[in-house]
Structure formats: structure tokens, C-alpha cells
C-alpha positions, 0 to 999 in steps of 0.5 A: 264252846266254839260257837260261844266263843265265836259268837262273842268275837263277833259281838265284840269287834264291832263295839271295839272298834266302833264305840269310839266314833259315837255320836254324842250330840242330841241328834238321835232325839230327831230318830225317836219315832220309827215304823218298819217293814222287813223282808227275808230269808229264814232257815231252821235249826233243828233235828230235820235236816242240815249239813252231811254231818251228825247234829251241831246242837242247832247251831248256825254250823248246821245251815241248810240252804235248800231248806230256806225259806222266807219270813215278813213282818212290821213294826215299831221302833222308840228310841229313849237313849243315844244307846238304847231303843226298843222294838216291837215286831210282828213277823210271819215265817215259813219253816222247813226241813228235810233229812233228804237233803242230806248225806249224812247216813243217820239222817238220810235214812230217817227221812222225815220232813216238816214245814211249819207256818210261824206267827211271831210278836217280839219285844226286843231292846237294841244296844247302839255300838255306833252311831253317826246321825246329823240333820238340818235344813238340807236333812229337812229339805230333803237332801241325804241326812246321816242317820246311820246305826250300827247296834245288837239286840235281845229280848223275847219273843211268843210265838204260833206254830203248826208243823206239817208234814206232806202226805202223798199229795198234801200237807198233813198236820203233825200235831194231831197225828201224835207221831210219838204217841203223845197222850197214848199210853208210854207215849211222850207228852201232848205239846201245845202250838204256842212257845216262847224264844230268846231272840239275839242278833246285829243290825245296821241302818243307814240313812236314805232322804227325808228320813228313810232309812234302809237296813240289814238285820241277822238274828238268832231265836232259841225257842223253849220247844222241840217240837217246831218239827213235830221231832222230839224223843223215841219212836213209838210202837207203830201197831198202837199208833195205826189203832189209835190214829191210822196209817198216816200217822204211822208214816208220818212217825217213821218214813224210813227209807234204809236201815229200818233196824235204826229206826224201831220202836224206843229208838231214839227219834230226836233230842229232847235236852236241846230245844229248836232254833230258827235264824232270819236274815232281814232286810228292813225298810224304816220311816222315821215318823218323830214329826209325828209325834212330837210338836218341836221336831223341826224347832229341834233342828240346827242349821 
């Protein structure tokens, strides 16, 4: 509830104290067409790893800033209203986690870490809280035009993944090692490497010359797996899993390194009733490309 209630606050003030001083001319008409690049730091938010605490439901409570890594991508930008524009982004991103980092004692003992590769393609619709965009001759000439927007977005994302997990010397892949025994006999269901999110988020651009703009985004992707760590429900019988699958994947299902009594077959593993989340923190590049694309661009333009 605190961090619904938080996260509200935050969407909110800027809408309340901005909406106000929205550009109401037909300038956003000259920002229709846009191509980005973002670049930045990702973190996950899952059962691996996080602060010396017990587990905030995945929550941005529980970053953890050793295990941050690092996410790119491209895209298409159209905006059909003075409010309202949609995106389409192709982003790669490393994952990570790892229980060593923490203090806390649960966790800590556990031991397991992952890292997983992810290929995401999102549709997302930004809501405009704020906008101050003029242009004209010295816009055209080359000069600073103000092209400035603050807005929130949300929409949905598919995503590939592939967890692993380093054995020895090398990174090993999770999914075949059916570290819960899933598809063995009272093991957990087999999982499959493409899911979906529910991206949600804030940005604000700011306009650079001849319609370049840079920018800061955050957001926030609940997913519809558990398994983005290969980390999900109960530990599976160790014996059955050397002889079906081998030793690493006995390894990889239980690297304990204390309290080993907490760690036993049927004990708990993770949370299946809590599906993982992953948060990017992006800087964006943007190229407004509406000449292109439109015959009267600069017949548009007020001087």
C-alpha cells in the first residue's frame, strides 16, 4: 500500500503543478515524426538478491545497486495529439542478481545468482503533462527551438529471456537444468523463455538545435513470469535431480552456503504468487524526422 500510495504522489504532482502551462498552439504538429536511441542502467526485482532485508514484493524498495547492469535500444516516436503520443521500442538488457550481496540471513544463505540476457519490443502510449514547443525561422535556422515535454506512459511489452547461472568458470543455462524439477515427477511446471510486462514510467525531453532533442526516462515492468531467475516455488529432491539431470543442476537448485536445514527439499525456494519486475533508468537521444514525412513542414512554421 505505501508504495501504491507513493507512486501515485509522484505521478501526480507533476500533473498538478504543470498541467497548467500546456502549450495549447498547433506547435506539437511540427514533433509528429521521431526516431530515438536510449542508453542506461537496468536493475531486477525479483527473489535474487536486494537490500539486508526480508523481500519488498519486488518493489523499487528493494534495489540493489551491485547487481546493476546495463540496457539499449531504438525507436519510433508518433505523436497524434498535443496529449498523447505512442512509442515503439526494441531495447536489449542484462539482468542480474545475487544473494551475496546481501546481509540479510535468508537470503545470504541461499546463495543463488542469475543473470539473464533480455530482448524486449514494447508499444507504449505517453500522456503529455506538460509541454512548452515553439519553432520558426531561428527554430529552422538552426538556432535552440523549445521543444520541451514532460509526460507518463504505459502500455505492454514481450519479451525474450534466458536465465543463467555461473558454474565454476562459466555461465551455464538455467532452463535446462530444471533446477525445480520442472516437468520431473512432483516437480514445478516447465516455463518457456518469452513472457509479457506492464511497462509504466515518466520522462522529460528537452530540446537541443535543429530538432534534436535529449532526455531522461524511468520506468517500471511488471512481468507475468517468476522465472526471469529461474526462481519460483519449492526445492526439489536433490537425488532425483542428479539422475535425471546431473550435479550441476543439483548445484545450481541449492548453492547454500549456511543453514543448509532451510534450504531441504519442499522448502520453500521463492514466491510464485509474485510475479518478477525489472526497472530502467534511460537516457534518450531523439531526432525529430516530421520533415520527412510531411510535405508542409516548413509551410507549418510561423515566423
Amino acid at each position: 500500500m505505501k508504495n501504491i500510495i507513493l507512486t501515485t504522489i509522484l505521478f501526480l504532482t507533476p500533473i498538478i503543478l504543470y498541467s497548467q502551462g500546456f502549450s495549447t498552439s498547433r506547435n506539437w504538429s511540427r514533433h509528429k515524426y521521431e526516431l530515438f536511441l536510449n542508453v542506461g542502467a537496468t536493475q531486477f526485482l525479483g527473489e535474487v538478491g536486494g537490500l539486508n532485508r526480508e523481500g519488498t514484493n519486488k518493489s523499487l524498495a528493494d534495489l540493489d545497486i551491485e547487481s546493476t547492469r546495463f540496457g539499449v535500444g531504438i525507436g519510433y516516436r508518433l505523436r497524434f495529439h498535443p496529449r498523447f503520443a505512442t512509442t515503439t521500442n526494441l531495447t536489449y538488457a542484462m539482468l542480474a542478481g545475487a544473494d551475496s550481496h546481501t546481509e540479510e540471513i535468508i537470503r545470504r544463505s541461499r546463495n543463488l545468482s542469475f543473470r539473464t540476457h533480455l530482448l524486449e519490443l514494447s508499444q507504449k502510449v505517453e500522456f503529455i503533462i506538460y509541454a512548452d514547443e515553439e519553432s520558426g525561422s531561428s527554430y529552422l535556422q538552426g538556432q535552440r527551438g523549445k521543444a520541451d515535454v514532460l509526460y507518463v506512459f504505459t502500455g505492454i511489452s514481450g519479451f525474450l529471456f534466458s536465465p543463467q547461472t555461473k558454474i565454476g568458470d562459466k555461465w551455464t543455462n538455467l532452463r535446462p537444468l530444471k533446477t525445480e524439477g520442472q516437468g520431473l515427477p512432483d516437480g514445478a511446471d516447465p516455463y518457456g523463455l518469452f513472457n509479457f510486462g506492464i511497462p509504466v514510467g515518466v520522462g522529460f525531453r528537452f530540446g537541443l538545435q535543429s530538432g534534436w532533442r535529449i532526455g531522461i526516462e524511468a520506468s517500471y515492468t511488471k512481468t507475468f513470469t517468476d522465472y526471469l531467475d529461474d526462481v519460483s516455488t519449492n526445492y526439489y529432491n536433490p537425488t532425483v535431480l542428479a539422475q535425471e539431470v546431473g550435479l550441476d543442476a543439483v548445484y545450481a537448485a541449492n548453492p547454500a552456503i549456511e543453514n543448509h536445514g532451510w534450504f531441504a527439499e519442499g522448502q520453500q525456494r521463492g514466491n510464485p504468487d509474485d510475479k518478477d519486475a525489472y526497472f530502467f533508468l534511460q537516457f534518450t537521444i531523439t531526432k525529430n524526422i516530421t520533415s520527412l514525412g510531411g510535405a508542409g513542414y516548413r509551410n507549418r512554421s510561423r515566423f
